[in-house]
N, C-alpha and C positions, 0 to 999 in steps of 0.2 A: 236691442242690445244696449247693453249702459257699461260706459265709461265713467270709472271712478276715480278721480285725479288725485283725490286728498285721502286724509284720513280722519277720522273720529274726532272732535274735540278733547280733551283729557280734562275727567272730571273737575278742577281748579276752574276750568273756562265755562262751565255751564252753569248757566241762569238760576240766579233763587227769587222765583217771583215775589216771595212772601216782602222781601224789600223793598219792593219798586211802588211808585210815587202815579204812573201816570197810566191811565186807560191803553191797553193795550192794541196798538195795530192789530188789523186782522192780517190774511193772505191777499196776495195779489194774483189773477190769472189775464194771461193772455193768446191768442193765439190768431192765425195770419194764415190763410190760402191766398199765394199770387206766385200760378207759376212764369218762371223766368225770372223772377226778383231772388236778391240775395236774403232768404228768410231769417237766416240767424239772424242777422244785424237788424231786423226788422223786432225783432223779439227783444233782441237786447235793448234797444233803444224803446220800446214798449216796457222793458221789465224797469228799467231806467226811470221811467216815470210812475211806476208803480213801485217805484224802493221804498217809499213812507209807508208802506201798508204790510214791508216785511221786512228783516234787515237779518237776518240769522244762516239763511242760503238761497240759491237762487238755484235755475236751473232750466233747460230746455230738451225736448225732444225733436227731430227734424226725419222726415222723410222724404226719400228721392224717388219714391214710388215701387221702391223692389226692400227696402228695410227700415227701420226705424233707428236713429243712435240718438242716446240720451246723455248726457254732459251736465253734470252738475257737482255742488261742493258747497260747503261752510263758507261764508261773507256775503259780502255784498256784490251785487253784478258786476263791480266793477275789477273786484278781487279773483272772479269767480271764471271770468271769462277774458281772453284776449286774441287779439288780431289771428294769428295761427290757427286759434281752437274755430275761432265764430269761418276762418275760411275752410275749414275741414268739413265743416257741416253743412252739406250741399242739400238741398231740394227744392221742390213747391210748397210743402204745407208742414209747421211749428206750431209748436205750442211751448210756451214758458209758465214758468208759476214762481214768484219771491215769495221766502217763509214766513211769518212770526207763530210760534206753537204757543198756543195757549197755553199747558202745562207738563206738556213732555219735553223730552230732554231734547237738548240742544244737540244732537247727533251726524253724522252724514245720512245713516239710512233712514233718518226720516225727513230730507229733502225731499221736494219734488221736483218734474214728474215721475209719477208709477210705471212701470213697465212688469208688462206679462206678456207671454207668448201666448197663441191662440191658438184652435185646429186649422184657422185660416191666417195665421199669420200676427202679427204684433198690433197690442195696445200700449198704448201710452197717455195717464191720467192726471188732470190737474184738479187741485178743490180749492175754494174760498168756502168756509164755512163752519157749522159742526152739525153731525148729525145723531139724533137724541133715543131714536131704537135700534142701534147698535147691538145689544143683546138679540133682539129678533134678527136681523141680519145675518149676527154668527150663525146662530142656528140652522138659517135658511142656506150659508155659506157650507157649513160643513155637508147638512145633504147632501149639497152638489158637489163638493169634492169629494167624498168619499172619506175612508179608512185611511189614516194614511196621511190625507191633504194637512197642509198647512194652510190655516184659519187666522186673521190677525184680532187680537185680543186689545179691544180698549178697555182703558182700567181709569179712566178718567176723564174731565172734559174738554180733554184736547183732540184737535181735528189729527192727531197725526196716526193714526190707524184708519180711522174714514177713509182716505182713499186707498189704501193697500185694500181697504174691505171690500169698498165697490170694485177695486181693478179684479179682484179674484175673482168675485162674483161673475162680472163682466166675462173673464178670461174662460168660464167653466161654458161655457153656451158655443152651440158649432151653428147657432143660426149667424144671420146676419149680424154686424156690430149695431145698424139702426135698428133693425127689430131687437134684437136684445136689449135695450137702451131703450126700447119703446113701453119692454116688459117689468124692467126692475126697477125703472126711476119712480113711476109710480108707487112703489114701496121704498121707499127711503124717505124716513121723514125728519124733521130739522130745516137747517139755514144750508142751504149749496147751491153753489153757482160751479161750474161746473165745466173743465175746457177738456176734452179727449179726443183720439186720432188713432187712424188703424193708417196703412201704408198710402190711402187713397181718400182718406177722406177726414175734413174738418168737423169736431158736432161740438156743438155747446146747449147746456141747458141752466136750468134756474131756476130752484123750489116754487110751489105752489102760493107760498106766501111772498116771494118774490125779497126775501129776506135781505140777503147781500146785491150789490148791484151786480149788472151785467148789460153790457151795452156791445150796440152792433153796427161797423162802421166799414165803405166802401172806401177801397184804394183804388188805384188807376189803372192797374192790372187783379186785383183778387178784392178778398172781401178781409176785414179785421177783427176780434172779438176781444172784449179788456173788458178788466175791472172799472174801469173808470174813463170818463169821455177824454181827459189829457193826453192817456196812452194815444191815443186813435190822432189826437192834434200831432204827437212827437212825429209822431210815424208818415204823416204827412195825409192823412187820410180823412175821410168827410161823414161822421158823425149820423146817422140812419136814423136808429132807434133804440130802444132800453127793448134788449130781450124780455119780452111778457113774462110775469111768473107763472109757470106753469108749461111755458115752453120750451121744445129743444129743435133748435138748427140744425140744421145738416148741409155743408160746402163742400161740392168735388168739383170736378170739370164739368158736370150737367149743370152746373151754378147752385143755388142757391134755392130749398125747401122748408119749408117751417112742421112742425109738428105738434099739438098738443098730447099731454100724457098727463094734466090733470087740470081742472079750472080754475082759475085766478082767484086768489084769495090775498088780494092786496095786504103786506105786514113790511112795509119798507123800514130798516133801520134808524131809527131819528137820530145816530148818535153819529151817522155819516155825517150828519149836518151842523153838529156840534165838532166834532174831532180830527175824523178817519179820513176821509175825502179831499183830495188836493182843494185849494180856494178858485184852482181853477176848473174844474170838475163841474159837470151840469151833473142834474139829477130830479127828475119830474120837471123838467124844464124850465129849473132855476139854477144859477150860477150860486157854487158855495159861497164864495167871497161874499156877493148881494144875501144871499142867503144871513151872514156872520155880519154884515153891518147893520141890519134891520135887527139881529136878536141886540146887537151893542145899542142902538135907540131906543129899544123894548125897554131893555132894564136899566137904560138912564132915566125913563119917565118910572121906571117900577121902584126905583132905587135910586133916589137923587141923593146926593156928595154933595158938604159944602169943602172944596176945596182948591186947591190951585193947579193941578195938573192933573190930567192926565196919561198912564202907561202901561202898556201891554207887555202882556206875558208875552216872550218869543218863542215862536213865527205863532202858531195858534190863536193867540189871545189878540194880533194886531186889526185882522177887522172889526171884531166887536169891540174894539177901543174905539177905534176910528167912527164905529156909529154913535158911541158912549159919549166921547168929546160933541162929536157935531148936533146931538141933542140936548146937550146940558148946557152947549157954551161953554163950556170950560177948554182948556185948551190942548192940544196931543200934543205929547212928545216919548223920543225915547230914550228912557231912565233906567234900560237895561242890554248889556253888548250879549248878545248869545256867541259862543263856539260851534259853529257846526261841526267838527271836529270830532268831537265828543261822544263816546258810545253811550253805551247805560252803564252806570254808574253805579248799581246796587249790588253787582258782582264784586264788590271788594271784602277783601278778608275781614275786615273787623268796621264796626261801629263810626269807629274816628274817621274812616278811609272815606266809608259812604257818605257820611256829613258834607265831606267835601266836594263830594259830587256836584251841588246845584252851582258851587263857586266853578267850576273846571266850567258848565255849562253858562251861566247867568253872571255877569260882571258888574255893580252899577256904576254908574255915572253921576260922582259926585257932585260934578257941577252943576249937572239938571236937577236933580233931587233935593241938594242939599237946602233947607229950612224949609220945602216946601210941605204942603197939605198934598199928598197922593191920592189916587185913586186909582187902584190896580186892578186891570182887566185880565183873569183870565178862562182859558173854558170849562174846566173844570177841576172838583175836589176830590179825592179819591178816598185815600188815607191819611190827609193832609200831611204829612211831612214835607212836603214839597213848599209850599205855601209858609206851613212853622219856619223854614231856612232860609225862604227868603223873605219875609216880613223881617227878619233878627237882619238881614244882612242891608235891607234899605234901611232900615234904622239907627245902624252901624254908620251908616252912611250918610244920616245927616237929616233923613228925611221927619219932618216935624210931625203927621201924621201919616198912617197908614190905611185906608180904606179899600177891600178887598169886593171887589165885583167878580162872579161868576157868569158865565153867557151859557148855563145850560142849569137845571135843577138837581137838588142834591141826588146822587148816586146812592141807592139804598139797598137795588137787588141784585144779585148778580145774574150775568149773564151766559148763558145756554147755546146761542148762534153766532158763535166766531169771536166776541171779544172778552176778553181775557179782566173781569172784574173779580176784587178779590169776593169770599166768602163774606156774610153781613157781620159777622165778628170783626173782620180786619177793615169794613169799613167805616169810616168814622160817621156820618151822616146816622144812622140806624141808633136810636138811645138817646140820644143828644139834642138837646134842643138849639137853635141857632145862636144864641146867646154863650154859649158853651163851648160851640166849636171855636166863634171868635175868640172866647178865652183862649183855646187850647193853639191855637195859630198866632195868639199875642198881635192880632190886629185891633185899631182901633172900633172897626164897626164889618161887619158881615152879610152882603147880600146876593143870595140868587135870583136867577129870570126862573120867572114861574113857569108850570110845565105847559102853560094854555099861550102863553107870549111866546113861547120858543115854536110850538105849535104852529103859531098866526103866521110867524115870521118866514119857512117854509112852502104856505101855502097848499098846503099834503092837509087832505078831509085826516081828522084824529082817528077816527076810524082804518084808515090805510096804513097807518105808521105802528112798527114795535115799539114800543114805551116801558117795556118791562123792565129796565135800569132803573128806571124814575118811581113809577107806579106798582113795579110788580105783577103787571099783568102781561101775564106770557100765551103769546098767540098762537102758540106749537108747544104741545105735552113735553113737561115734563120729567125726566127720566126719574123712577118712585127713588129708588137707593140716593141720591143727586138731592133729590128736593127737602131731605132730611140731614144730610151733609150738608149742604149749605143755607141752612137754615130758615129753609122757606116754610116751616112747620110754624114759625113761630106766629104768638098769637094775635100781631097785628099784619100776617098775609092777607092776602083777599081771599077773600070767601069763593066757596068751587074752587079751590087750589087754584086760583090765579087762572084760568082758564076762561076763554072767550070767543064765544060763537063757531069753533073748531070742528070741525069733521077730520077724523084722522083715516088716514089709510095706512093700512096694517098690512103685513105680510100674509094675513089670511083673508083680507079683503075685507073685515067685518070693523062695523065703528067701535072705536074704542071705549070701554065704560067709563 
């Protein structure tokens, strides 16, 4: 059953990505079997710490062992849910999911989670991800409903039909929820992590390439599953292990079963390690922070500055300063007040409006900057407008030079598995030689960490990690209409269409040509 408290946003309030400056959060999932504990609140305080990974809507599902009810809305957890609603929602076993849509509309009906009724009763689905045969999916989707059924239509690369697709899919089988879940995940190919619940039982799984994260964590009465190892700290719980890619759990009252439904074909995100992932977040059994002051050493010795301070971009950019300073000898400080406050900024009606955005967000600090030689750290360049407005605005302020450091490699391809990069038109890296974009940023000198130091600094074999932001090599197909659309025809793609050592599973079981 779903409870819907709000309504629609009105077109004025929905997102135009084509504006926006900075790599975009993926989704957040979470979910929690521990009966006798109050679950909502456990979710919440879970979705809580997964708010950086999605801020558009949040939401939850909870079962008491006889029904499921789902609660969700447009904002942020904190908007979204309060004291009354979180005690209404009684049971053992939740599931939560915070939004960011990569490129559909900012809506209510495409919160999550999903809900469908079943022959045996209620699903309820959560996704991190995107998934890239969609089209085979439909297809295999309307078989199984029928004449009749309604089939959800993606028309672009956003995960926000992804899970209405799998929940249908899911919903049309009167076997078991595991066995059915044993039969289709297999055919789903793409980046998904993966949180769902029938009245009686927790399952989580997690692509073949192990794309997005997904971690598995014991509490002191049940068991926790999150996007990210913090969740699992708020929540008061003890940290296990990274669901294997290519696995799915299953948590009821008989405890706790693992399952394979394909073989590990390690493609961890690297851009987790650059962006997406709280600083305090493990991930292959390194802490992002340590992770972010080793890339900030990297390209102090790759990219040395002669100048008088060091400052980081806020929050993002302040470990890889912090490693920047401490190998250079130059000294840290901070030469910029951020607003938490502050939404996105590229939703305003005209030009002048959005300019002003980096100032609402970014403040400097004349006193620190003024006549100094900067060296500004931060993670990354997208479209550079972001960078253009505030190099003008240190400048503004006094600062004598400007020297812009990156702690991740130029952004050149977009991306297919959850995050939200523009087309190679809209980004600026692609064409440009480095010399140029420093022009076009009006900084005094331009350096990124190369893609082998960012690499090193992780400690992940290159082999395991997706890189295709950077390099363009995409470890999961493709979608053909998509790859001409965003310009991955062009003549300096990688050869084999970007493609690398990949066995695909198809909905008719056959490898892919």
């Amino acid at each position: 059953m779903e409870l819907r408290p709000g309504c629609p946003v009105s077109p004025e309030s929905q997102t135009d990505a084509e504006h926006d400056d900075v790599p975009h959060d993926e989704c957040g999932v979470f979910g929690v079997f521990a009966p006798g504990e109050q679950v909502s609140k456990l979710v919440y305080y879970g979705l809580y710490a997964l708010q950086h990974r999605g801020q558009e809507s949040a939401g939850m599902a909870v079962s008491n062992g006889q029904r499921i009810m789902v609660f969700k809305d447009m904002g942020l957890v904190s908007q979204v849910f309060d004291e009354s609603t979180l005690n209404s929602l009684r049971g053992d076993l939740a599931i939560g999911h915070t939004r960011y849509s990569t490129t559909g509309a900012s809506v209510w009906k495409n919160a999550q989670p999903t809900f469908k009724p079943t022959p045996s009763g209620g699903l309820a689905l959560a996704h991190n991800g995107n998934l890239t045969n969609t089209d085979e999916l439909e297809a295999f989707a309307r078989a199984r409903v029928g004449v009749g059924g309604e089939v959800p239509h993606k028309s672009s690369m956003d995960s926000t039909n992804d899970t209405s697709l799998v929940t249908t899919i899911m919903a049309s089988y009167d076997e078991p929820l595991e066995d059915v879940a044993m039969e289709l995940l297999p055919k789903l190919v793409g980046a998904f992590s993966l949180v769902f619940m029938n009245e009686n039982t927790l399952f989580a799984a997690r692509d073949p390439q192990g794309v997005r994260p997904l971690v598995l964590g014991r509490l002191h009465s049940g068991w926790v599953v999150a996007s990210e190892t913090a969740a699992i700290d708020i929540v008061g719980g003890t940290f296990v292990r990274e669901i294997e890619p290519g696995e799915m759990i299953a948590i009821d009252a008989a405890g706790l079963r693992s399952r394979r439904f394909a073989p590990a074909r390690p493609k961890g995100c690297i851009f987790e390690y650059v962006y997406v992932a709280r600083p305090d977040t493990v991930i292959a059994g390194r802490r992002i922070h340590n992770v972010r002051v080793k890339v900030g050493k990297i390209l102090a010795r790759e990219a040395p500055a002669d100048a008088d301070l060091v400052i980081p971009v806020p929050e993002s950019g302040v470990p890889a300063a912090i490693g920047y300073a401490a190998e250079s000898g130059i000294p840290f400080g901070m030469g910029l007040v951020k607003n938490n406050y502050v939404g996105r900024t590229f939703i305003q009606p005209s030009q002048t409006l959005r300019n002003l955005g980096i100032r609402l967000k970014l403040n400097p600090l004349r006193d620190v900057i003024e006549g100094k030689r900067l060296v500004v750290v931060d993670d990354s360049i997208v479209r550079g407008n972001t960078q253009r407005q505030l190099v003008r605005m240190l400048r503004e302020a006094g600062a004598a030079e400007v020297h812009v450091r990156i702690s991740s490699p130029p952004v050149e391809w977009p991306c297919f598995y959850g995050l939200d990069f523009a087309t190679r038109a809209q980004l600026i890296a692609p064409g440009l030689t480095n010399d140029e974009i420093c022009r076009s940023i009006g900084a005094d000198s331009l350096s990124y960490v190369s893609l082998e130091g960012l690499i090193q600094a992780t400690h992940v074999p290159k082999d395991n990690l997706c890189r295709a932001c950077f390099d363009g090599i995409y470890p999961i197909e493709v979608p053909p209409g998509q790859s001409a659309e965003m310009g991955l025809d062009a003549p300096e793609a990688p050869a084999c269409g970007g493609y690398e050592n990949v066995e695909f599973d198809r909905i008719n079981h056959k490898e892919a040509s």
